[in-house]
C-alpha positions in Angstrom: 0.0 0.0 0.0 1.5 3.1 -0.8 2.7 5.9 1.2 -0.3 8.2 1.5 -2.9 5.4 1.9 -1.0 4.3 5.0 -0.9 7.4 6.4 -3.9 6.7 8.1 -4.7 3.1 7.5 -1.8 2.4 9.3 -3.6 3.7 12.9 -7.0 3.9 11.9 -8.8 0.5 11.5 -12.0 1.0 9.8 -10.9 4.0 7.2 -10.9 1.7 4.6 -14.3 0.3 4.4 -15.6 3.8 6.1 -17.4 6.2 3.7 -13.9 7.9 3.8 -12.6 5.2 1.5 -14.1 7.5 -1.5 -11.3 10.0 -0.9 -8.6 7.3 0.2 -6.3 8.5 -2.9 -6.2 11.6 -0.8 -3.8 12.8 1.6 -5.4 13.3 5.2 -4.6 17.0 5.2 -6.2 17.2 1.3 -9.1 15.4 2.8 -9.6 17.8 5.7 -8.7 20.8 3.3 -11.6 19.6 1.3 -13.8 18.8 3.9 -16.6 21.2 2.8 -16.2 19.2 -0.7 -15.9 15.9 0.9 -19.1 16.0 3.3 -21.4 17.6 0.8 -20.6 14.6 -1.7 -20.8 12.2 1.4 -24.9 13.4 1.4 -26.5 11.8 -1.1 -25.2 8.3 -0.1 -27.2 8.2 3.2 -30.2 6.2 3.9 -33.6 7.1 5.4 -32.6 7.3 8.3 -30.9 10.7 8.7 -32.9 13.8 9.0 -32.0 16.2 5.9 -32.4 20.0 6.5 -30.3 21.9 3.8 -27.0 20.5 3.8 -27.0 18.9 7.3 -27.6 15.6 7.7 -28.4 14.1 10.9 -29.7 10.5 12.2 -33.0 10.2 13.6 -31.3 8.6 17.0 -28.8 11.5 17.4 -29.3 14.1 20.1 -29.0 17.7 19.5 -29.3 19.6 22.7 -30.4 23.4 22.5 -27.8 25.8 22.2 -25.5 23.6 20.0 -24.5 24.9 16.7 -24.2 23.3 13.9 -22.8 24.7 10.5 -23.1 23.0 7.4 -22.2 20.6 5.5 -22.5 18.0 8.3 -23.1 14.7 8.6 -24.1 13.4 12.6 -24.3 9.5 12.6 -26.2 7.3 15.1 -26.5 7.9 18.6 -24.1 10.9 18.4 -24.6 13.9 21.3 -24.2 17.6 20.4 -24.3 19.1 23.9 -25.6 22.9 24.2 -22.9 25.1 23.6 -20.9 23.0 21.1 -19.8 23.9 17.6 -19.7 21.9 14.7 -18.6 23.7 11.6 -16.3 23.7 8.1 -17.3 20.6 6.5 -17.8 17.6 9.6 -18.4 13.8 9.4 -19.4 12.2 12.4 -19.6 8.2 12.8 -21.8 6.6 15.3 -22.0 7.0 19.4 -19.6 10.5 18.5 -19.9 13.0 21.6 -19.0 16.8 21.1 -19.6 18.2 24.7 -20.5 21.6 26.3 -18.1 24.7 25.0 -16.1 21.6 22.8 -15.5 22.9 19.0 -15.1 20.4 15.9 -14.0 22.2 12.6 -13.2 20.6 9.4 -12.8 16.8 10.6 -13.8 13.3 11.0 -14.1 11.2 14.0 -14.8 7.4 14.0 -17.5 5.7 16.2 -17.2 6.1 20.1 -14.9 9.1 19.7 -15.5 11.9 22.2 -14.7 15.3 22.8 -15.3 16.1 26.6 -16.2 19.2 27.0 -14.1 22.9 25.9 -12.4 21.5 23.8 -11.1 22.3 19.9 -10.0 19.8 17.5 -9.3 21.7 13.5 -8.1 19.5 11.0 -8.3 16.2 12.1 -9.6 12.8 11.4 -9.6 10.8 14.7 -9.8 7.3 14.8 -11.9 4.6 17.0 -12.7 5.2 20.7 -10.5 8.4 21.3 -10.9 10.5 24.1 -9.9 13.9 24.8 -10.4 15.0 28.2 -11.4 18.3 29.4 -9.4 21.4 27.7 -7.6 19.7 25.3 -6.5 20.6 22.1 -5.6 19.7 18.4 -4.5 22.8 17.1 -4.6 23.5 13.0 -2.1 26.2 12.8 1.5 27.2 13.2 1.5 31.2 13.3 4.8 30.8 15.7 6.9 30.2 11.9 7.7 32.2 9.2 6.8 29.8 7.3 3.2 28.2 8.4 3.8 25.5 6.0 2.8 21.9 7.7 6.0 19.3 7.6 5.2 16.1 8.9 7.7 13.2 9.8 6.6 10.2 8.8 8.4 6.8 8.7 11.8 8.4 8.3 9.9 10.6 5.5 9.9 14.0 5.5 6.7 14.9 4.2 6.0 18.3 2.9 2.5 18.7 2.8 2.0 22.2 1.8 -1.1 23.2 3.7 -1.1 25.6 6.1 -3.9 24.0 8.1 -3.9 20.7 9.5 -4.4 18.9 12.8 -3.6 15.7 13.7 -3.9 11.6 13.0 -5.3 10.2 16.0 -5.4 6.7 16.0 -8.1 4.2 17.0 -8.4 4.3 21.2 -6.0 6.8 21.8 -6.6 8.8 25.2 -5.8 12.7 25.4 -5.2 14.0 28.6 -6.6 17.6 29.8 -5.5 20.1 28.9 -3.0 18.5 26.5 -1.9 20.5 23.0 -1.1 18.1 19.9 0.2 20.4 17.9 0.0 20.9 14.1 1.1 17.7 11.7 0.6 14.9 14.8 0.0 11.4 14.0 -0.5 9.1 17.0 -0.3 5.6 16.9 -3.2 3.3 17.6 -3.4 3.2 21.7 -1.5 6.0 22.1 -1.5 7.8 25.9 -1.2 12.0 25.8 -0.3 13.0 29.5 -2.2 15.8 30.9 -0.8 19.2 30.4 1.8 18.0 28.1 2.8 18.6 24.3 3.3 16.9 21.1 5.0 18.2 18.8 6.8 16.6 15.9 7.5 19.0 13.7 10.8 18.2 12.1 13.9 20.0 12.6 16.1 18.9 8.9 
C-alpha cells in the first residue's frame, strides 16, 4: 500500500471500508482541506434514516441539545450527542456514538464511532480514529503562526513529508486517550493506543 494510503490506515482500522474510503487516494490534510467538498458529496449516499435539512444531515437517534451549533455541511451519525454550547462547523463527518460536549469545537474533521470530545475543547483538522478521548481542555491545534513559514511538515516513517497546507491537525489513532489540557500540535500522527499526558505537548514538527 502506498505511502499516502497508509498514512492513516496504518492507525486507523475502519478507514478503509468507512465512507472515507471514496477520498482514500487523498492525503489526510487534502481530505480535511476539502472537507466542505468531501461531506457535501458524502450526502446523497445516506439512507432514510438521517434527517436532511439543507446540507446537514443528521440521524434520527442522534441528540441535539439546544444551544449547540451546527454549521453545514454535516453529517451526525447514530447515537451521536451535540451538547448545548458545542460547535460543529467547516465541512464535519461524524460516525456513530460521537460526543461533542459543552463549550467543545469540531472544525473541518472526521471522527470514528465512540470518539468523544469532553467538553471545551477544539480539535481543527483532524480525522480521529476509533474510541478516542480527549479529556477536558484539550486541544488539536490547525495552525503554526509561531513560523515564518506556516507550511505543515510532517515526519513520517523516516519521510519528511511536505505537505503544503497551512492548516492541519492531527492523525489520532483508533483508542488513543488525550489528557486535559493537552496540545497536539500541528502535523501529529498518533499511533493506535496512544496515551497524551495531561498538560503536556506533542509536537513533531521536524527539525532537517
Amino acid at each position: 500500500m502506498e505511502l499516502r494510503m497508509r498514512v492513516v490506515a496504518d492507525h486507523i482500522a475502519n478507514y478503509a471500508t468507512s465512507p472515507l474510503a471514496a477520498f482514500f487516494s487523498w492525503m489526510p490534510w487534502e481530505l480535511t482541506a476539502q472537507a466542505v467538498q468531501a461531506v457535501e458529496q458524502l450526502l446523497p449516499g445516506l439512507d432514510a434514516e438521517y434527517e436532511l435539512s439543507g446540507n446537514i444531515a443528521v440521524h434520527r437517534t442522534a441528540t441535539i441539545e439546544n444551544g449547540a451549533t451546527l454549521k453545514g455541511p454535516a453529517i451526525i451519525g447514530p447515537g451521536c450527542f451535540l451538547a448545548a454550547g458545542s460547535l460543529v462547523r467547516g465541512g464535519c463527518w461524524l460516525d456513530r456514538n460521537c460526543i461533542i460536549g459543552p463549550g467543545a469545537e469540531l472544525k473541518s474533521s472526521f471522527l470514528f464511532a465512540g470518539s468523544r470530545l469532553a467538553h471545551f475543547n477544539f480539535v481543527g483538522d483532524s480525522i480521529l480514529g476509533t474510541d478516542v478521548n480527549l479529556e477536558a481542555g484539550s486541544i488539536i491545534a490547525n495552525h503554526r503562526n509561531e513560523l515564518p513559514d506556516p507550511a505543515i511538515r510532517i515526519l513520517y516513517e523516516g519521510t519528511v513529508i511536505e505537505t503544503g497546507a497551512v492548516k492541519f491537525g492531527a492523525i489520532v489513532g483508533d483508542a488513543c486517550r488525550i489528557g486535559a489540557n493537552a496540545v497536539l500540535a500541528p502535523g501529529t500522527i498518533l499511533p493506535a493506543g496512544a496515551i497524551v499526558q495531561r498538560l503536556s505537548l506533542i509536537d513533531q514538527q521536524p527539525h532537517t
